[in-house]
C-alpha positions as CSV (number, residue, x, y, z in Angstrom):
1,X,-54.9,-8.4,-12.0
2,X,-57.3,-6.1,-10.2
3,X,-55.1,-3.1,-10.3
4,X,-55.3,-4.0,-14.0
5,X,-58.8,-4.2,-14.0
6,X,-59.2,-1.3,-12.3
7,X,-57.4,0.7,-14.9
8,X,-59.6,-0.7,-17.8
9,X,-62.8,0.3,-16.1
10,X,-61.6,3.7,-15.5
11,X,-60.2,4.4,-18.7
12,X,-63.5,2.7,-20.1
13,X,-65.2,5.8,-17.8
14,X,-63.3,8.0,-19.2
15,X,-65.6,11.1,-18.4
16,X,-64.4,10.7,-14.6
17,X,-61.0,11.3,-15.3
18,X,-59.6,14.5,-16.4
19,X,-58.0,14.8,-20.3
20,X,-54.5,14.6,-19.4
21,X,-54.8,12.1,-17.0
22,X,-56.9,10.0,-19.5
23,X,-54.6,10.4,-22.5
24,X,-51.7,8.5,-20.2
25,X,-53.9,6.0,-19.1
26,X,-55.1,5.3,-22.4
27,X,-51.3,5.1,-23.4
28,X,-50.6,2.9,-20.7
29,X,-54.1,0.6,-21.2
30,X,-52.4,0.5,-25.3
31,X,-49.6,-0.6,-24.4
32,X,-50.1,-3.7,-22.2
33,X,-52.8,-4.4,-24.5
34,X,-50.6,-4.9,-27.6
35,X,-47.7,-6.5,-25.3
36,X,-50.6,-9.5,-23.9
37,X,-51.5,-9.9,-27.5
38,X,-47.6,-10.5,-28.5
39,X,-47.6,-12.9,-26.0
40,X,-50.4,-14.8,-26.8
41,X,-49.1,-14.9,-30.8
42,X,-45.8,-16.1,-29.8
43,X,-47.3,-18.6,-27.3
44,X,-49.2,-19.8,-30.3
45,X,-46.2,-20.1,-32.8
46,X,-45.2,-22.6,-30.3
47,X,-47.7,-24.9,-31.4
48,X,-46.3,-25.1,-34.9
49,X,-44.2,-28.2,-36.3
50,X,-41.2,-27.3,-37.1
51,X,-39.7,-27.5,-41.0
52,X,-37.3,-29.9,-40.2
53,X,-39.8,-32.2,-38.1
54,X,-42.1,-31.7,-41.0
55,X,-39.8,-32.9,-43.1
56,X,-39.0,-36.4,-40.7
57,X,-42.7,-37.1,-40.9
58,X,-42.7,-36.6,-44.8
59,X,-39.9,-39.5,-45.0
60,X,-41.4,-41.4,-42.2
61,X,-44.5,-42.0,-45.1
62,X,-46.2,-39.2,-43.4
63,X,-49.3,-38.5,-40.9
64,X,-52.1,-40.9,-40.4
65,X,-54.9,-38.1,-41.2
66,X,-57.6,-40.2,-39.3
67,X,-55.7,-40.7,-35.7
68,X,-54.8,-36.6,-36.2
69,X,-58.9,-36.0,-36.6
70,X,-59.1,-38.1,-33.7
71,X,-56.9,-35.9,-31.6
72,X,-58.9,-32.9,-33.1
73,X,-62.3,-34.7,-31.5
74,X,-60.5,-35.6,-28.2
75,X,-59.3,-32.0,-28.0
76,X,-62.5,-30.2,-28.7
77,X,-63.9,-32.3,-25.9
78,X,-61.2,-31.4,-23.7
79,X,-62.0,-27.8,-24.1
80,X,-65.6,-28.2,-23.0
81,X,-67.1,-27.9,-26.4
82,X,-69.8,-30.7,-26.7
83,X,-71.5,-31.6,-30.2
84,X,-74.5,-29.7,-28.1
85,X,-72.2,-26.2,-28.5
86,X,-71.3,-27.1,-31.7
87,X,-74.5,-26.9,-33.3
88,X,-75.7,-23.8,-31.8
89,X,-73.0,-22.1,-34.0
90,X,-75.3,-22.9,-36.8
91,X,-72.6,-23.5,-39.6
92,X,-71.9,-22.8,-43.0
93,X,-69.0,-24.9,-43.4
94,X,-67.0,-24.7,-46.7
95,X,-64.1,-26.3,-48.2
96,X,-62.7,-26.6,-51.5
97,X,-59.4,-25.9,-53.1
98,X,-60.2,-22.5,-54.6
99,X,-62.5,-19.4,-53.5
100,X,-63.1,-21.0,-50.4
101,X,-62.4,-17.7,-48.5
102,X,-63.8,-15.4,-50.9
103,X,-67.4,-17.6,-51.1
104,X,-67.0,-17.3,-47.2
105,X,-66.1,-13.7,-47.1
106,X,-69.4,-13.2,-49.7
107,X,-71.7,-15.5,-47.2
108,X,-70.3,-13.1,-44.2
109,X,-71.3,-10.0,-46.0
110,X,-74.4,-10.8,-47.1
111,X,-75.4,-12.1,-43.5
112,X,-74.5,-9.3,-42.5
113,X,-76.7,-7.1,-44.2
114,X,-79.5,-9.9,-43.1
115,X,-79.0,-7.9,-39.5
116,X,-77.5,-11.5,-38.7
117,X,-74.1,-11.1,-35.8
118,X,-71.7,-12.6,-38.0
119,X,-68.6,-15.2,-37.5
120,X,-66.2,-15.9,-39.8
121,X,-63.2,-18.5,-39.9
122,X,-60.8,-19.0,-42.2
123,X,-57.0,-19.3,-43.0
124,X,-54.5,-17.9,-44.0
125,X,-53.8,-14.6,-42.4
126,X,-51.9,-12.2,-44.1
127,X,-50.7,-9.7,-41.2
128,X,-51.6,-10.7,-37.9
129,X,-53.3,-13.9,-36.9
130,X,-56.2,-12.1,-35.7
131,X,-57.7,-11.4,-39.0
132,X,-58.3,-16.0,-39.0
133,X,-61.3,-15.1,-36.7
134,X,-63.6,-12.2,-37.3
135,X,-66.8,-11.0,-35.9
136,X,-68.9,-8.9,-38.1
137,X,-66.7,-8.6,-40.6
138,X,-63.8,-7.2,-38.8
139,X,-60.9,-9.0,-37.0
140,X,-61.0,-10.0,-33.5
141,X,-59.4,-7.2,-31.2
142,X,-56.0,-7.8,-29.7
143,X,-57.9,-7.9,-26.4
144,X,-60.1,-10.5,-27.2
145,X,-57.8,-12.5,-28.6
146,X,-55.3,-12.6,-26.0
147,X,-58.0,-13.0,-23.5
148,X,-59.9,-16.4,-25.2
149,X,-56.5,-17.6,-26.4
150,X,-55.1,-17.6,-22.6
151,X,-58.6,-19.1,-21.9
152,X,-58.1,-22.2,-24.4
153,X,-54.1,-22.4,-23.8
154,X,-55.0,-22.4,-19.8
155,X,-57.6,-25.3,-20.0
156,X,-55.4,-27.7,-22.6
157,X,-52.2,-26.9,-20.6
158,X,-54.0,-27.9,-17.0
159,X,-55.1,-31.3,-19.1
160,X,-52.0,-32.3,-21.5
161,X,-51.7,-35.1,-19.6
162,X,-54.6,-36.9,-21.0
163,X,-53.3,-36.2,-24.1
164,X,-49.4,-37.6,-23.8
165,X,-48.3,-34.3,-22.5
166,X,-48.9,-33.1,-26.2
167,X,-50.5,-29.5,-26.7
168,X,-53.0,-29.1,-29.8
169,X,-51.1,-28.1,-32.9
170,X,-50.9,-24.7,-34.2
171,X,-54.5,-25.0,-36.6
172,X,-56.2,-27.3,-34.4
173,X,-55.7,-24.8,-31.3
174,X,-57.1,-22.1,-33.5
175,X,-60.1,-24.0,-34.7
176,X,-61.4,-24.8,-31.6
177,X,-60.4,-21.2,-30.3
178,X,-62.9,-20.1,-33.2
179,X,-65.8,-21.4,-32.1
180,X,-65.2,-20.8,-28.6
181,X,-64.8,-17.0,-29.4
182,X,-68.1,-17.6,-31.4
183,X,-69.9,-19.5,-28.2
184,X,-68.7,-16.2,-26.1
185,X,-69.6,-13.4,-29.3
186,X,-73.0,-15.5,-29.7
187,X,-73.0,-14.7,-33.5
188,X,-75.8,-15.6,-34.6
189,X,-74.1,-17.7,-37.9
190,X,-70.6,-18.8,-37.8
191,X,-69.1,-19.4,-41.8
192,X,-66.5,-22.1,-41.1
193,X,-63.6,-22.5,-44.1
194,X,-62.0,-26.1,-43.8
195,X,-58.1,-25.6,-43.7
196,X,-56.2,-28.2,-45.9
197,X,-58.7,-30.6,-46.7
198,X,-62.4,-31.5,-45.4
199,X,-62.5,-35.4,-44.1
200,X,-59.6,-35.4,-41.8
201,X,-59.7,-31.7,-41.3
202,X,-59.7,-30.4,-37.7
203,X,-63.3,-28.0,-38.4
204,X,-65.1,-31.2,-39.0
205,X,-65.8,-31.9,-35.4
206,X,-68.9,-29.9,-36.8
207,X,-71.4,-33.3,-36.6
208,X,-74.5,-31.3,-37.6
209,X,-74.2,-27.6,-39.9
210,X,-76.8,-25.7,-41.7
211,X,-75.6,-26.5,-44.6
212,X,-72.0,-27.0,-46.6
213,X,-70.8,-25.9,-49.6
214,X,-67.8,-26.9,-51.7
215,X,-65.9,-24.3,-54.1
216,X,-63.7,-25.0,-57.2
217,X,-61.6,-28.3,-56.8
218,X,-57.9,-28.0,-57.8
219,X,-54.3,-30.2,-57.6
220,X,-52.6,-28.4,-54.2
221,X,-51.9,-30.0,-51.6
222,X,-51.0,-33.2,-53.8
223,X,-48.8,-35.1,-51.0
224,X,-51.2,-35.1,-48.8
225,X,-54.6,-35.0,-50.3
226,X,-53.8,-37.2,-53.3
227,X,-53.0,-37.2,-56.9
228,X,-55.8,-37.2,-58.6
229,X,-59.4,-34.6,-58.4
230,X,-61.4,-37.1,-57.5
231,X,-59.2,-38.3,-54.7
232,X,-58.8,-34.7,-53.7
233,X,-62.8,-34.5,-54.1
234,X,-63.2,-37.2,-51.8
235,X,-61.6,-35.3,-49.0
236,X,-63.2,-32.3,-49.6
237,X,-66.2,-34.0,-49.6
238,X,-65.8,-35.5,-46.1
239,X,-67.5,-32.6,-45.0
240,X,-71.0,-33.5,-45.7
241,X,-73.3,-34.8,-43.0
242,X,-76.4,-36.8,-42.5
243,X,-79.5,-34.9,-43.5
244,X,-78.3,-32.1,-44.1
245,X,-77.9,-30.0,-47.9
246,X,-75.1,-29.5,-50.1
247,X,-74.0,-27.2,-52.4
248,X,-71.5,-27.0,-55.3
249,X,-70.0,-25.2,-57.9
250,X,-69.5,-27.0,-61.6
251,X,-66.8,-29.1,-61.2
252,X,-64.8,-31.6,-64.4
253,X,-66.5,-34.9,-64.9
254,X,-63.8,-36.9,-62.2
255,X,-64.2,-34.7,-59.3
256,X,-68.1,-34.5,-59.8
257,X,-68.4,-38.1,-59.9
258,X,-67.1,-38.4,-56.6
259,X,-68.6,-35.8,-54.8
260,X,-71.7,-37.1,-56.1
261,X,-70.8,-40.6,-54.5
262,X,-70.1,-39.1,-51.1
263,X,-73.1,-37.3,-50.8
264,X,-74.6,-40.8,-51.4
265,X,-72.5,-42.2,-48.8
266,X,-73.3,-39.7,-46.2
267,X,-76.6,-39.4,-46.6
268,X,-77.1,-36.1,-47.4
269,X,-80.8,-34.7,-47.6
270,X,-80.3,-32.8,-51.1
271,X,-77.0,-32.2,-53.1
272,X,-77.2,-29.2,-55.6
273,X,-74.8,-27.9,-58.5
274,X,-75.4,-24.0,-58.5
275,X,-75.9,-21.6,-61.1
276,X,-74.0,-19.8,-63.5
277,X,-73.9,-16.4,-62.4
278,X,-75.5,-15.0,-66.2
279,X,-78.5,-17.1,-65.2
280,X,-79.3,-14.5,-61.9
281,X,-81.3,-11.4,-62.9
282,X,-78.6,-9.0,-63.8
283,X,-80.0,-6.0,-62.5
284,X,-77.7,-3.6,-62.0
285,X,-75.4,-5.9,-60.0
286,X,-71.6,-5.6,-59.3
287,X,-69.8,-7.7,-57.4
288,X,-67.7,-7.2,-54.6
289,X,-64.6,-8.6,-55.2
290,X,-63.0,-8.1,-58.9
291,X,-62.1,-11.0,-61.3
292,X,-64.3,-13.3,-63.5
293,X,-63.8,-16.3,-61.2
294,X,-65.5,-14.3,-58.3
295,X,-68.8,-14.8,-60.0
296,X,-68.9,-18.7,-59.4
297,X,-68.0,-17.9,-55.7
298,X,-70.9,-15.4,-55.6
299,X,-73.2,-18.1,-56.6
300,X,-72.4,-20.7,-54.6
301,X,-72.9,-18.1,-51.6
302,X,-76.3,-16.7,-52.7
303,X,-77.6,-20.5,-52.6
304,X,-75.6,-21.2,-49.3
305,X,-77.0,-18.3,-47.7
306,X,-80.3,-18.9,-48.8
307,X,-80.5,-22.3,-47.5
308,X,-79.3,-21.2,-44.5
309,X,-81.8,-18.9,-43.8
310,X,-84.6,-21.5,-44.6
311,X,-83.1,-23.9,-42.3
312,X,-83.1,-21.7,-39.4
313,X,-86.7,-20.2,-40.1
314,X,-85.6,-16.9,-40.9
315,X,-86.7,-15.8,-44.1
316,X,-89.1,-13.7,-43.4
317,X,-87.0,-10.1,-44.1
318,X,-84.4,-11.4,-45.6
319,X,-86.0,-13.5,-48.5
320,X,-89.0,-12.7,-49.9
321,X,-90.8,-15.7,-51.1
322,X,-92.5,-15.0,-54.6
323,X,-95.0,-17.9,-54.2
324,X,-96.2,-16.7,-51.0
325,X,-95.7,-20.1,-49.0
326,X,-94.7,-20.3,-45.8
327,X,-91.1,-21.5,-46.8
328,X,-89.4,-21.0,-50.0
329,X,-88.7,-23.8,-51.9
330,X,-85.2,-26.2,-51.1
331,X,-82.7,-26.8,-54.0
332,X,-81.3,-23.7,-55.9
333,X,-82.3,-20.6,-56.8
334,X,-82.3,-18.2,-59.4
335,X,-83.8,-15.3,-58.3
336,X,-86.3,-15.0,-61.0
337,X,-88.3,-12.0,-59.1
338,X,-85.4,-10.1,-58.0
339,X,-82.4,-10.8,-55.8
340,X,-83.0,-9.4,-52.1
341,X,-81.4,-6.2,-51.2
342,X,-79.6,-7.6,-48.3
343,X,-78.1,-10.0,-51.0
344,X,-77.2,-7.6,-53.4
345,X,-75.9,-5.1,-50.7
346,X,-73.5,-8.3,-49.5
347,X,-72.0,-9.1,-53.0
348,X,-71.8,-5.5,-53.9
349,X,-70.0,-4.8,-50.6
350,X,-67.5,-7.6,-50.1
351,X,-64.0,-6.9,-49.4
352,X,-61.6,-9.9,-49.1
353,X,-57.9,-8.5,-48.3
354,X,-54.9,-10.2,-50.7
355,X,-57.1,-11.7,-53.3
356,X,-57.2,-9.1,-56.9
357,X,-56.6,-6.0,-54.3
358,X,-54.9,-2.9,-55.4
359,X,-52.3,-0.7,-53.1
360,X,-51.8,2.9,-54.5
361,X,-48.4,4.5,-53.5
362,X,-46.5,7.5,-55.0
363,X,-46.6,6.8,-58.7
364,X,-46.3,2.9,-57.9
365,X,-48.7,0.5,-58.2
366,X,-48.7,-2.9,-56.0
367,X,-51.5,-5.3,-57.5
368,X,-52.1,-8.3,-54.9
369,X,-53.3,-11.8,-55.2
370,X,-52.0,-14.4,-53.6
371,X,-52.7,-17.2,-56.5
372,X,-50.5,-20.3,-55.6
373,X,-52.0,-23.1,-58.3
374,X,-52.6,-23.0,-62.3
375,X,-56.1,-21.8,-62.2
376,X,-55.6,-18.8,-60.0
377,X,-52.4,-18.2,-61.5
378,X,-54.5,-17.6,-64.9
379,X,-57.3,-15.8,-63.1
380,X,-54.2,-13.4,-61.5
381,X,-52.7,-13.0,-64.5
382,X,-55.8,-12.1,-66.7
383,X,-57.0,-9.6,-63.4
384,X,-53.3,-8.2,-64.0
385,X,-53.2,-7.2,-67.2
386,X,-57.0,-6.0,-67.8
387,X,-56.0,-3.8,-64.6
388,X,-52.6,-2.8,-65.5
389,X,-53.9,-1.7,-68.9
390,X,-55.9,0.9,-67.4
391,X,-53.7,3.1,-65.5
392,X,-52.8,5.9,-67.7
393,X,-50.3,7.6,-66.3
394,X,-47.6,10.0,-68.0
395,X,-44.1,9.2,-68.7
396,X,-42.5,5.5,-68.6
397,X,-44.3,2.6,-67.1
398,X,-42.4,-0.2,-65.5
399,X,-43.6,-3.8,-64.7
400,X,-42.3,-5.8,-62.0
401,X,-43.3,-9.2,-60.8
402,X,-42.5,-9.8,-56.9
403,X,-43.2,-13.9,-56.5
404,X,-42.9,-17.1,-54.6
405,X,-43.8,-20.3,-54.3
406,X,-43.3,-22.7,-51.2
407,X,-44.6,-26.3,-50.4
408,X,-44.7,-28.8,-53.1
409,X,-46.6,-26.9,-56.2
410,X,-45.5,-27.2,-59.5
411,X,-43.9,-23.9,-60.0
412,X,-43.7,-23.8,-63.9
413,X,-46.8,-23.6,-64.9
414,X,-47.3,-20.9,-62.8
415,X,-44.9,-18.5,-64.2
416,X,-45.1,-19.7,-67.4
417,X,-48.9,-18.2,-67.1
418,X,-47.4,-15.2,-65.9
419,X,-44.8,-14.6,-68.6
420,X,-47.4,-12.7,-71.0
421,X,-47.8,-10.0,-68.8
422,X,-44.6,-8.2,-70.1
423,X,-42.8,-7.4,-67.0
424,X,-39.5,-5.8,-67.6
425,X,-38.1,-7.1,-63.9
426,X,-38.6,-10.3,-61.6
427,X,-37.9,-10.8,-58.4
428,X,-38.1,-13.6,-56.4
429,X,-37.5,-13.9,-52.3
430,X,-38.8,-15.9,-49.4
431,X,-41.6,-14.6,-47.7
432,X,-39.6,-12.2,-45.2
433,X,-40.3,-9.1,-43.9
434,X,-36.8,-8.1,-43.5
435,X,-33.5,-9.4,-41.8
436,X,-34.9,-8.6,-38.6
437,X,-38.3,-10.8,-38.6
438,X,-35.2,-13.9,-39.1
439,X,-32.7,-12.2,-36.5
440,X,-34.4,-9.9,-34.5
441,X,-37.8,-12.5,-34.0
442,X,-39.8,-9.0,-35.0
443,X,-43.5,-9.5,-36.4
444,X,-44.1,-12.7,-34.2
445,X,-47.9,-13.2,-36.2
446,X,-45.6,-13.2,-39.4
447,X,-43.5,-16.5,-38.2
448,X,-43.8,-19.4,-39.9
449,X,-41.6,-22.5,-38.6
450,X,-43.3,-25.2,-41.0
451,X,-40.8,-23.6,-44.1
452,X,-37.2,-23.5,-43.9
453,X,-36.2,-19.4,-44.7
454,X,-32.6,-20.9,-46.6
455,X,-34.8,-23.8,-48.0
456,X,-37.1,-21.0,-49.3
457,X,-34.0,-18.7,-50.8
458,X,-32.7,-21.7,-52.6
459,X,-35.9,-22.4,-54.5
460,X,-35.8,-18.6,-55.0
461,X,-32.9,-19.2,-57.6
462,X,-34.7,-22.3,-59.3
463,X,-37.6,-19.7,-60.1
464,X,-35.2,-17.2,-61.0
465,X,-33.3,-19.7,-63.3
466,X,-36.6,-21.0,-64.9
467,X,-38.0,-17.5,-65.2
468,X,-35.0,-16.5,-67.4
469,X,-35.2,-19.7,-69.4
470,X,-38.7,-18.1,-70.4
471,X,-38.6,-14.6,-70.7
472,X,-35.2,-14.1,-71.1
473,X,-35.6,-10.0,-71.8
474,X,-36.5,-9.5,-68.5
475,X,-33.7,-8.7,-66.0
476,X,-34.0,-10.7,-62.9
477,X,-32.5,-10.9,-59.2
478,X,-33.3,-13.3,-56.1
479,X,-33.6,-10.9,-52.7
480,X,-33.5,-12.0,-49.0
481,X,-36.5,-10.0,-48.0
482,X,-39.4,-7.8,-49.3
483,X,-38.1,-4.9,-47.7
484,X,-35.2,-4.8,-50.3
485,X,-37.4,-5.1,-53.2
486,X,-39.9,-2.5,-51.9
487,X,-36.4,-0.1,-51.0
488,X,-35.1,-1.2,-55.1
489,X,-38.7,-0.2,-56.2
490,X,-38.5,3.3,-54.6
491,X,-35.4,3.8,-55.5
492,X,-35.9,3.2,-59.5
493,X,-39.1,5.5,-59.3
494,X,-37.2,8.3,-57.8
495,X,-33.9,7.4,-59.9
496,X,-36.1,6.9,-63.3
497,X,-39.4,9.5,-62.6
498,X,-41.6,6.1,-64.0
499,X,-44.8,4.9,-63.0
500,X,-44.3,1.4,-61.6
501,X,-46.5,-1.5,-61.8
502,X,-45.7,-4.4,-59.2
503,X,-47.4,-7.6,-59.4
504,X,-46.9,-10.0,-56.1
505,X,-48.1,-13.3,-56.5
506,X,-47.6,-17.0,-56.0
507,X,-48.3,-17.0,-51.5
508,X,-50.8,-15.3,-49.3
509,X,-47.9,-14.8,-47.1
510,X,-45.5,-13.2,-49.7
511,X,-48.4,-10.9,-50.1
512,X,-48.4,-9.8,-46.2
513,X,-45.1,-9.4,-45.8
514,X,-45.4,-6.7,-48.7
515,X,-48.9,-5.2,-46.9
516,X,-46.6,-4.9,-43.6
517,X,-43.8,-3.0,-45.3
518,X,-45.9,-0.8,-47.0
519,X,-47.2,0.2,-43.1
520,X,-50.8,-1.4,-43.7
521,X,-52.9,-2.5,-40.7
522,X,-55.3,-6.1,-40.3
523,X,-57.8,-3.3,-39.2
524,X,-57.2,-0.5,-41.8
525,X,-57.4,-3.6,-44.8
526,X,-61.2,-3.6,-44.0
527,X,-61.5,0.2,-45.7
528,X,-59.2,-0.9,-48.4
């Protein structure tokens, strides 16, 4: 370890060291970075439940959600955070079925441009598992990472015995190794995004944040969150606290209802529905991230951020106040005067990798989202073909749809939203790299034990099937990995001399595996 030491601090000097000497040690300093980093993720990938015990607990009438949250609480302790820590991160906390990301991604950027030291949470990742927690925008460096996971995995490892010799699973250990990065980083705002639901959900060992927001409420998640919207709207909803505000977007009458009744039950200071995004001053405003739904989740984060930065007394250059008082007034905001430059500059600047993004190659085009329910599936397909319709190029233009599905979604009205986008092929395959991420254990941040790769091919063929029952034109073919479908794509551009249009949709995971064969970075997405 000092040895090791010794070489980072020289390299880090590198003016006392002569060039070709330097270039070696920097090679060597690379390399056992990257390899300490592989260790960590596939120390990590331990601490996911396998498919098939996933599967025994699903028969077994599944988990009791409120003994897991009390694990989460137990295990938080365990790792020395106190509620004390906790609400120095001074929260946004955010759940929701859709946007969540993409509201916390906008509430990030516009921080940000407050002069704020930013810290962002959230789930999935689409590359590498660094991108789940971000400082300033950015994802945390291999170095880091592998330095505050071995950190957390030492401390829960030296105490498992309090704990039934169990190790936290795979989210909770990541939750918790969030906000101690955070603690470490001292950002000066952490955005929180729940992962599954809100009540029972491992980020609400957060007793006291600046304020919470929830984003569109949809049916996902069904087995475990319920049915109906308003019993999905009473989890997500399990996020509000005592005293403190509340923001959502318009939701239907059922789900309203209840997170109305919530906010009642936990007492929170103010709960408010935010604006429509025509009733801002329009001037000369873009936003960020492309699509129509994006405007709803720019909303909600102009009022979040707002709030948050009269909660924590600092509006002064970030928010003008047009009345002159002291502190702007609570509730919501229009912006009647004006949005704030460091507010427009946030929206206007947002990237969100994987949601409406667009991947040039030679004369193919990969459009990405990684819709998985009805509503986005709409939003993705109306994104898709206003897109699509622009490109211009000359000769033949060929539309392919790349797509899966996993977990316990209701795949046909998915692809019967998709069907009007005229795609000439479809394919469907499991979210795999190539043969060599299932043989050869390659890409360890791109393993994912809680689906079953043959389970996944075989529901591959019941899209295929229902796909051809509906568009029965297009020719179809279920493939074991991306790889070949990006290698049949080349192929047919070179073979045919046509432009190609690929939609991949239906899993944020389908849409890494395609970002890591087409030799994209978690660090380069940022430019994208």
């Amino acid at each position: 370890p000092r040895l090791w030491s010794a070489a980072v601090h020289v390299w880090q000097m590198n003016k006392v060291v002569i060039s070709p000497a330097r270039c070696i040690m920097k090679k060597f300093i690379l390399r056992r970075l990257a390899s300490s980093y592989q260790d960590a993720v596939c120390s990590l990938n331990e601490l996911q439940t396998p498919s098939d015990v996933l599967k025994k607990i699903a028969e077994s009438g599944g988990r009791d959600y409120s003994l897991q949250f009390q694990k989460s609480q137990r295990y938080t302790q365990l790792a020395g955070l106190e509620e004390e820590h906790l609400n120095s991160l001074n929260v946004i906390h955010i759940s929701g079925t859709k946007g969540k990301g993409s509201t916390g991604a906008f509430c990030e950027s516009i921080l940000r441009q407050c002069g704020l030291k930013t810290g962002f949470f959230s789930s999935p990742h689409l590359m590498e598992v660094r991108e789940r927690i971000r400082i300033n925008g950015r994802p945390l460096p291999q170095d880091k990472f592998a330095t505050f996971f071995h950190h957390c995995f030492n401390i829960f490892n030296a105490k498992k015995e309090f704990m039934g010799g169990e190790l936290p699973g795979y989210f909770r250990f990541l939750t918790i190794m969030a906000f101690y990065t955070f603690l470490e980083e001292q950002v000066d705002v952490s955005i929180v995004e729940t992962g599954m639901g809100g009540e029972y959900d491992p980020t609400n060992v957060i007793r006291r944040p600046v304020v919470c927001g929830v984003t569109l409420l949809d049916y996902d998640h069904v087995q475990q969150l319920g049915h109906t919207l308003g019993e999905i709207a009473w989890h997500k909803a399990g996020i509000f606290k005592p005293g403190r505000p509340a923001y959502t977007v318009p939701q239907e009458r059922e789900a309203m209802q209840v997170i109305h009744e919530r906010s009642c039950q936990n007492r929170v200071c103010s709960l408010n529905v935010v604006p429509h995004w025509d009733q801002y001053p329009m001037q000369q405003l873009s936003i960020g991230l492309p699509g129509e739904h994006q405007k709803i989740n720019a909303s909600l984060a102009l009022q979040l951020c707002r709030r948050w930065l009269i909660e924590t007394n600092q509006v002064k250059d970030c928010l003008p106040d047009s009345n002159g008082s002291a502190r702007p007034s609570q509730g919501v905001s229009t912006f009647s005067d004006g949005i704030p430059a460091p507010f427009r500059d946030g929206i206007e600047n947002c990237r969100w990798p994987g949601r409406h993004q667009v991947v040039y190659r030679d004369h193919v085009t990969y459009y990405l989202d990684g819709a998985h329910t009805g509503r986005s599936a709409q939003a993705c397909s109306d994104w898709f073909k206003s897109a699509a319709n622009k490109e211009t190029p000359s000769g033949q233009m060929i539309r392919v749809l790349l797509f899966n599905l996993t977990g316990d979604r209701h795949f046909e009205t998915i692809l019967n939203t998709l069907k009007d986008c005229e795609f000439q092929y479809a394919f469907f395959c499991p979210n795999v790299v190539n043969k060599n991420q299932i043989t050869g254990g390659a890409w360890p941040d791109m393993t994912n034990l809680t689906v079953d790769s043959e389970e996944q091919f075989t529901k591959c063929k019941d899209f295929e099937k229902y796909w051809k029952e509906i568009n029965p034109s297009s020719e179809t073919a279920v493939l074991s990995s991306v790889e070949e479908v990006v290698n049949w794509i080349n192929q047919y551009r070179e073979r045919s001399g046509s432009h190609i249009q690929v939609l991949v949709c239906g899993s944020l995971h389908l849409v890494g595996a395609v970002m890591v064969t087409l030799n994209l970075t978690a660090d380069n997405l940022c430019e994208l």
